[in-house]
N, C-alpha and C positions, 0 to 999 in steps of 0.2 A: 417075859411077856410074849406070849403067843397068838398071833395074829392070824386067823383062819380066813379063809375065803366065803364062809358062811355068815362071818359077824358083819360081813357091807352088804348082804342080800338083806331085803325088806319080807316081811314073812309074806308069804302069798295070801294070805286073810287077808294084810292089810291092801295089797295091792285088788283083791275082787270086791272088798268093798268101795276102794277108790273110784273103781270101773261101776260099780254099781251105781256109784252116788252121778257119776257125771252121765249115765244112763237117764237117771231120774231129772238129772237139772237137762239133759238136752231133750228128752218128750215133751219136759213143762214149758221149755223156750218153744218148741215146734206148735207147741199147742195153744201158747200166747198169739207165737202169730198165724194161726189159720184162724182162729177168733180174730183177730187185728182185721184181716185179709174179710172175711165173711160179712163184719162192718162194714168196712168201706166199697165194700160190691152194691151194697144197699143205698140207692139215691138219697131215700127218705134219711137215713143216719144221719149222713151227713151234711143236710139241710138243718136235722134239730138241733147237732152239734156246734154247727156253726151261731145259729140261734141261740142257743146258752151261754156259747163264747162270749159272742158277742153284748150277751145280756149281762156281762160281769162288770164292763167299763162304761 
């Protein structure tokens, strides 16, 4: 049995997909929170939010 230095490399497709995907999931996190962020700049939001909260108990 012959053990080559090529069979512990991970083929590079899988590695630019990996980069891809955690590409994808870190703009949707960036993107969550500048939307988070853009709410809470706003008075009025978080005046009705806490009003809804509030209205649940």
């Amino acid at each position: 049995m012959q053990i080559t230095a090529r069979s512990h490399q991970k083929p590079a497709r899988l590695l630019s997909q990996r980069l891809g995907f955690r590409l994808v999931v870190a703009v949707a996190i960036v993107a969550i929170l500048l939307g988070v962020f853009t709410m809470y700049a706003q008075p009025d939001f978080l005046v009705s939010m806490a009003d809804q909260l509030w209205s649940c108990f």
